[in-house]
C-alpha positions as CSV (number, residue, x, y, z in Angstrom):
1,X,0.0,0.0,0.0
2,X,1.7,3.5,-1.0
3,X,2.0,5.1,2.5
4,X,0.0,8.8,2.7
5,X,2.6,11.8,2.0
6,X,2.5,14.6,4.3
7,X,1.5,18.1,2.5
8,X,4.7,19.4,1.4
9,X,5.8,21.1,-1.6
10,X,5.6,18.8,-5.0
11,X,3.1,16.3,-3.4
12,X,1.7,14.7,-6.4
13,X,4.2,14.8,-8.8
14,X,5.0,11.5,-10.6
15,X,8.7,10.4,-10.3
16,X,10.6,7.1,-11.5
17,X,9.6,5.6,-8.0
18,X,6.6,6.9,-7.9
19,X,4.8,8.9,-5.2
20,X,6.4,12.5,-4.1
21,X,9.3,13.9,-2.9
22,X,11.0,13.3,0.4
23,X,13.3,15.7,2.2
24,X,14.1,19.2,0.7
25,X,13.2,22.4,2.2
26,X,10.2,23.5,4.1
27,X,7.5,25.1,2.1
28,X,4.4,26.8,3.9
29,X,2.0,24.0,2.7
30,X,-1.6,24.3,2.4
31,X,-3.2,21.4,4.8
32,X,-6.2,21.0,3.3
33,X,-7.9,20.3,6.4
34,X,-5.1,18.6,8.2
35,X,-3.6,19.4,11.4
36,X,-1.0,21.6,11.3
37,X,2.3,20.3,12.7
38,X,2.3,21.1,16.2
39,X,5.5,22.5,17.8
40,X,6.4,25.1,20.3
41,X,8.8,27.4,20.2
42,X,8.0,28.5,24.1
43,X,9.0,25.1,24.4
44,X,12.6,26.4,22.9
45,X,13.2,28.3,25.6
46,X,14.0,27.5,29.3
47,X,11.3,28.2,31.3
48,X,12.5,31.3,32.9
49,X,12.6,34.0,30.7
50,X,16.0,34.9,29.0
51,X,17.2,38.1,31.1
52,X,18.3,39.6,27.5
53,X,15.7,40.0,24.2
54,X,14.6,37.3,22.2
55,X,13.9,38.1,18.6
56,X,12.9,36.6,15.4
57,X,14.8,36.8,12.3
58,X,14.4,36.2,8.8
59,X,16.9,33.6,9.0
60,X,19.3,32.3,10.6
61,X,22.3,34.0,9.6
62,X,20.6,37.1,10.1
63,X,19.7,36.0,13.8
64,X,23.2,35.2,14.6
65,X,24.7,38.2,12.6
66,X,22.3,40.0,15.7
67,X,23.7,38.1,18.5
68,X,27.6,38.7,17.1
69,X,27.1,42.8,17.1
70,X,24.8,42.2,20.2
71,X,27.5,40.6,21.9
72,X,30.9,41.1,20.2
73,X,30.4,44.7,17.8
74,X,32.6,46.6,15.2
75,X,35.8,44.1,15.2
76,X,35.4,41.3,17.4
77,X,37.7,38.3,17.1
78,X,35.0,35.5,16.7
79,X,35.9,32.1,17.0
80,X,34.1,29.8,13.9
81,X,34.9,26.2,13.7
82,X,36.9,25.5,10.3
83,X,34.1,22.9,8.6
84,X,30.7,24.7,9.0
85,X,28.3,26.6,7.2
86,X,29.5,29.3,5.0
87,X,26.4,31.3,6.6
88,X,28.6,31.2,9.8
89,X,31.3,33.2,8.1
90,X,28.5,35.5,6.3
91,X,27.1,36.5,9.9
92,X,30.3,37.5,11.3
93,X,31.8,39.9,8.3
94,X,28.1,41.5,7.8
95,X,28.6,42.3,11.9
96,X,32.0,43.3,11.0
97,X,33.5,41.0,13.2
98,X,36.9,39.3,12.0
99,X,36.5,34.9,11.8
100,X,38.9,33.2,13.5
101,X,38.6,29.3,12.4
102,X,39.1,26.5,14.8
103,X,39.5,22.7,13.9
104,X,37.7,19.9,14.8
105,X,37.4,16.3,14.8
106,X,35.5,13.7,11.9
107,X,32.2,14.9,13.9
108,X,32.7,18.4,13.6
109,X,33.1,18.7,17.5
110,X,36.3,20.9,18.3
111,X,39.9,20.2,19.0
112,X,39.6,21.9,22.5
113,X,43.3,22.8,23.2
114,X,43.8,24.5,19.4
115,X,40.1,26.6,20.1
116,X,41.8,27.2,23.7
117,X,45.1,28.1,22.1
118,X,43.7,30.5,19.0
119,X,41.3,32.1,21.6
120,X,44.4,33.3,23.4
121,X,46.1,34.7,20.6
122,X,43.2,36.2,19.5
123,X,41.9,37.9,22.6
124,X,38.2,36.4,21.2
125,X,35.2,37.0,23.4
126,X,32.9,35.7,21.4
127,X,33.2,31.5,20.3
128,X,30.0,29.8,18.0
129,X,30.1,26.3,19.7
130,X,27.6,24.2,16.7
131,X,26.0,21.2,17.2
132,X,26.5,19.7,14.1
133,X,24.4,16.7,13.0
134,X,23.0,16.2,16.3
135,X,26.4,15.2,18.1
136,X,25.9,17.7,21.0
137,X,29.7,19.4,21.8
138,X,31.4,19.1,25.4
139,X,29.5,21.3,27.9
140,X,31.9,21.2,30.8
141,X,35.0,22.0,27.8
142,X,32.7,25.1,26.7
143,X,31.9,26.1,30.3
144,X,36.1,26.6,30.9
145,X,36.1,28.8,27.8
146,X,33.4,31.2,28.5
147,X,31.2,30.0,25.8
148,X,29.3,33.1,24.2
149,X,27.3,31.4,21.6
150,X,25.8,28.4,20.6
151,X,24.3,26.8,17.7
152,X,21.1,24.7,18.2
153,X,19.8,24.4,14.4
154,X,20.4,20.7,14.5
155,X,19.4,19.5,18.0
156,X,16.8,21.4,19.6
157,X,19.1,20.7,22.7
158,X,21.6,22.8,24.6
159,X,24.7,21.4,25.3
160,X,24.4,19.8,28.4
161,X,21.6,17.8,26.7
162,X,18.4,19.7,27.9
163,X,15.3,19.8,25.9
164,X,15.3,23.7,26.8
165,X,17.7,26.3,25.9
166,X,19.4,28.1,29.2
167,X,21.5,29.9,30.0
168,X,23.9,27.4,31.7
169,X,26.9,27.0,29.1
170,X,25.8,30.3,26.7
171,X,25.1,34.1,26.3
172,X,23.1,33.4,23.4
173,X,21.4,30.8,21.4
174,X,20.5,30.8,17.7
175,X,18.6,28.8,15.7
176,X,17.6,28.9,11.8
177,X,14.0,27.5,12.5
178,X,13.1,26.4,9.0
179,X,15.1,23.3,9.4
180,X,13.0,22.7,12.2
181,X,9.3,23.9,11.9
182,X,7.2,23.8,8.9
183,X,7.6,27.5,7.7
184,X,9.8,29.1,4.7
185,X,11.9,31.4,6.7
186,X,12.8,32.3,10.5
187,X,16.0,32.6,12.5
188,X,15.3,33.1,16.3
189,X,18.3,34.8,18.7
190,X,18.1,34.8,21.8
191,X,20.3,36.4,24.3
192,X,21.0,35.7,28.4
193,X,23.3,38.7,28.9
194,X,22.7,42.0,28.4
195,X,22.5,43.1,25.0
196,X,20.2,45.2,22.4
197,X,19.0,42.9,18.9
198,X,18.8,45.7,16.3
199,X,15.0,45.6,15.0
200,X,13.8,44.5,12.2
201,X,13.7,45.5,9.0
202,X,13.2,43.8,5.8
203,X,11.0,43.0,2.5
204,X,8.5,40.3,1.3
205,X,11.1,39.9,-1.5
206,X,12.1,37.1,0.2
207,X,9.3,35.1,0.8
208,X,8.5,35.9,-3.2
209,X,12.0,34.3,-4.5
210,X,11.7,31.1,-2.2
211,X,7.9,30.7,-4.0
212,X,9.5,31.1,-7.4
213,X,11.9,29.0,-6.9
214,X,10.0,26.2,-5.4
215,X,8.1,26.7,-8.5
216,X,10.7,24.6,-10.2
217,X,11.5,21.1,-10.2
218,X,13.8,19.9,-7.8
219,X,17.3,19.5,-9.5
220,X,20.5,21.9,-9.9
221,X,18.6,25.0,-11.0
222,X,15.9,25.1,-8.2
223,X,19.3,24.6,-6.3
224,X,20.9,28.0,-7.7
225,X,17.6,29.6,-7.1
226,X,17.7,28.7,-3.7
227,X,20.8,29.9,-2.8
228,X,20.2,33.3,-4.8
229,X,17.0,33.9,-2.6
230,X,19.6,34.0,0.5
231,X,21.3,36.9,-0.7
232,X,18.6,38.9,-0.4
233,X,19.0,38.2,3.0
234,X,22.3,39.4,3.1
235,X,21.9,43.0,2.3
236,X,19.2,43.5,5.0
237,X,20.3,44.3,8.4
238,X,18.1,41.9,10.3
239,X,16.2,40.4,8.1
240,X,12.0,40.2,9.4
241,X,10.2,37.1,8.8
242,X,7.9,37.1,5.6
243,X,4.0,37.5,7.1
244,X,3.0,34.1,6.0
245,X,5.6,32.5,8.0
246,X,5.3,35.0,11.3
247,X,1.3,33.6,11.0
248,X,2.6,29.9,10.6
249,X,4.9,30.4,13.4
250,X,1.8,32.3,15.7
251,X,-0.3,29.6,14.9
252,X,2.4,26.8,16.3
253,X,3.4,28.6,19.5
254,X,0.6,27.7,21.0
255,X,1.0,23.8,21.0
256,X,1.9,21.9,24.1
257,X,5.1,20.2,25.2
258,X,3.9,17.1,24.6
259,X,3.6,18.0,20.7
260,X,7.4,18.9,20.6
261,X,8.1,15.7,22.8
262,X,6.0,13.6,20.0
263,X,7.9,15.2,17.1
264,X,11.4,14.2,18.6
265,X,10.2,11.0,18.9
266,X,9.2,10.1,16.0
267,X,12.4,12.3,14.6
268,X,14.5,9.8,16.6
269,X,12.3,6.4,15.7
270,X,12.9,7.8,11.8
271,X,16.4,7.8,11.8
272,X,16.6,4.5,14.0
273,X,14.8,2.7,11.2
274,X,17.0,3.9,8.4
275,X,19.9,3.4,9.9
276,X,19.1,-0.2,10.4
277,X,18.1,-0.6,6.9
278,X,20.7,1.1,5.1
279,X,22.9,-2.1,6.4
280,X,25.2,-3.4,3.5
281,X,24.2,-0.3,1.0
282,X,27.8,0.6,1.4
283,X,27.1,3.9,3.2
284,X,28.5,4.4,6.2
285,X,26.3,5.9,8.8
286,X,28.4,8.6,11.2
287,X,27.6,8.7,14.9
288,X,24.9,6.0,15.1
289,X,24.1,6.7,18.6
290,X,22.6,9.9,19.2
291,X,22.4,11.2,22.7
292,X,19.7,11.6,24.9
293,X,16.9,14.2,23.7
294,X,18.4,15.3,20.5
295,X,16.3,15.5,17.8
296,X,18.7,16.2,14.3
297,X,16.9,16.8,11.3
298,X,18.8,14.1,9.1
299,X,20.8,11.4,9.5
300,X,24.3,11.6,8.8
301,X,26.3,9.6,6.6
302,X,29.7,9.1,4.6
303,X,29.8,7.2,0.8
304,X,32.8,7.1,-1.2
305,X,31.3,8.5,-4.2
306,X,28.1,11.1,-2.6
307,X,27.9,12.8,-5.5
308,X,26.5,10.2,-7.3
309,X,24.4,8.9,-4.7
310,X,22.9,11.9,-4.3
311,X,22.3,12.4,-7.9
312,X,20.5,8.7,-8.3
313,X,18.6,9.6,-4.9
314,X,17.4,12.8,-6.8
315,X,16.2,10.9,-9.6
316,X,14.3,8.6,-7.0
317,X,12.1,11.6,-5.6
318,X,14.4,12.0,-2.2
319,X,16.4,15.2,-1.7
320,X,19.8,14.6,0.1
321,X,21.8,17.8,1.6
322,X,25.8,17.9,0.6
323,X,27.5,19.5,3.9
324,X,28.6,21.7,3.3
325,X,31.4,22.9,0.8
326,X,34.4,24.6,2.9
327,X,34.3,28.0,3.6
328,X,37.6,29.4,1.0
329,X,39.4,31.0,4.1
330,X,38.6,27.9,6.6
331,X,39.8,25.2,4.4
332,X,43.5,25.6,5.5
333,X,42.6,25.2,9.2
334,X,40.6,22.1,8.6
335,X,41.6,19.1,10.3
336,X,42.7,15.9,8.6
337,X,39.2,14.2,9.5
338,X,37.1,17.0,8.4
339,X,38.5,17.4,5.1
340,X,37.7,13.5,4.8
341,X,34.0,14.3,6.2
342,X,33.8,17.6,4.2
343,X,34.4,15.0,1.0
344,X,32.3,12.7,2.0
345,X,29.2,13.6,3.7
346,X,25.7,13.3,2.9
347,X,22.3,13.8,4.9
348,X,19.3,11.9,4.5
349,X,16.1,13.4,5.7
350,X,14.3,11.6,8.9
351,X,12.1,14.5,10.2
352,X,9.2,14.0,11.9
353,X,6.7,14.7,9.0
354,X,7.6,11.1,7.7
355,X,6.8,7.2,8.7
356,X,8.9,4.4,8.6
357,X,7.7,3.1,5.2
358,X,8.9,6.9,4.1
359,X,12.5,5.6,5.4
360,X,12.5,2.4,3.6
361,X,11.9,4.2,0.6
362,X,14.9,6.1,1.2
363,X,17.2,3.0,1.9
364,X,16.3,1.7,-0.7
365,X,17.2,4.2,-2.9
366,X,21.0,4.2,-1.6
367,X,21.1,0.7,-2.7
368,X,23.0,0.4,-5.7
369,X,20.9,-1.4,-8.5
């Protein structure tokens, strides 16, 4: 029995597999008298209020580009780790703050001593700790460095593996929410020291260049398109979320705990199941284990030849994400193991708008035939 798709963009389109596409970006979809997904972004925060603002972003680059001149300003030394999204490095010039890149391991978690070492020389106030993938970093290593900033796109954790954000390790969490809720846009910043997020300001122009593109098959050009629609983000100072996604986002702050409790868990059964099936395709799945509470987006994996894979996966109605291609300036401070990672990686999607059948599909697909 073809399992029912969730209401995403393309539904309905006929592929070589049949059915509709799984994975790719969120698209505002139109329910058609289903529930919305339920998920809280109160629930995001720890329950006592941040002592700083918390604002909402168009993005989030431009919700950490916020937090940097919130909490660094006009020529900060900020610490990046070496293999990470460019968007890291785009936040920190647009703040005018000067990227300082740190290494890390084949997880992306850092090479303490060498972050220790470069924040030294550096006089850097300001470090982005990122939980890449779901592999949450060292809490007790980032307490001894005065963490200032951390990453939670990929987790919905803190470090010390709470389902709330606090302010126990960081001065400021960020989060790009459209990996994690069902709306086009959104970055959310927010801040437990004292600080001021500049308002603001921006244009539906936005919005309008992610429905164009989205407009277009899925495949290299919808690709380009994507990624042009993010430099419109760029040349806005803090970029506002578009006023369909600020409804979408009203509309899901209202759901209970338990809704964010039952997304993570089927999140976490999802990428269970296709792990275990994706035994003997020849992909190699990275940190099998996740820890307690963390919900990642995908599932992480390394093939000797991803480009293909993802190009036969593509042709099979599943989107995979390439992370990421190095940042110019970091590559020469990338560690042996993430250049190997950076070459190698692939993500499969396992969010909790899918079933298991939905991840069979995908296995099945990174078989070779």
């Amino acid at each position: 029995m073809q399992p029912a798709w969730p209401a995403v963009h393309g539904q309905g389109r006929r592929l070589g597999m049949g059915g509709a596409w799984i994975g790719g970006e969120w698209q505002l979809p139109d329910h058609r008298g289903e529930p919305p997904l339920a998920w809280s972004p109160g629930a995001f925060l720890a329950p006592a209020a941040p002592a700083g603002p918390v604002g909402l972003f168009g993005s989030g680059r431009a919700a950490l580009r916020a937090a940097i001149e919130a909490l660094g300003g006009h020529g900060t030394a900020v610490l990046l780790p070496a293999y990470g999204c460019l968007a890291l490095t785009q936040a920190a010039l647009q703040a005018g703050a000067r990227p300082v890149y740190y290494p890390g391991d084949g997880l992306a978690r850092p090479l303490w001593t060498a972050l220790d070492q470069l924040a030294a020389h550096h006089d850097a106030g300001l470090a982005v700790l990122v939980h890449a993938f779901g592999v949450l970093q060292d809490g007790d290593a980032a307490r001894q460095l005065v963490l200032r900033r951390e990453d939670c796109s990929h987790t919905l954790c803190n470090a010390s593996g709470s389902t709330h954000l606090g302010p126990e390790i960081t001065a400021a969490a960020v989060a790009s929410l459209r990996k994690l809720l069902p709306i086009p846009s959104g970055g959310l910043c927010a801040l437990w020291a004292p600080g001021h997020l500049p308002a603001p300001s921006g244009s539906a122009a936005f919005a309008q260049a992610r429905t164009e593109a989205f407009a277009l098959p899925p495949g290299p050009e919808r690709c380009r398109r994507l990624q042009a629609c993010e430099q419109l983000l760029d040349h806005i100072p803090a970029g506002e979320l578009a006023p369909d996604a600020a409804a979408a986002l009203a509309s899901l702050a209202a759901a209970p705990e338990s809704a964010l409790q039952s997304w993570r868990q089927r999140t976490r059964r999802n990428r269970e199941a296709l792990a275990s099936a994706l035994d003997g395709s020849g992909c190699r799945v990275v940190h099998a284990q996740l820890p307690a509470a963390t919900c990642p987006p995908g599932l992480l994996l390394r093939h000797p030849d991803r480009t293909r894979l993802a190009a036969r996966l593509l042709a099979g109605g599943v989107e995979a994400v390439l992370h990421w291609p190095p940042t110019p300036a970091a590559t020469p401070h990338m560690s042996r193991e993430e250049r190997l990672l950076a070459a190698s990686a692939l993500t499969l999607p396992c969010d909790g708008r899918w079933t298991e059948p939905h991840m069979l599909r995908v296995a099945a697909g990174c078989r070779p035939h």
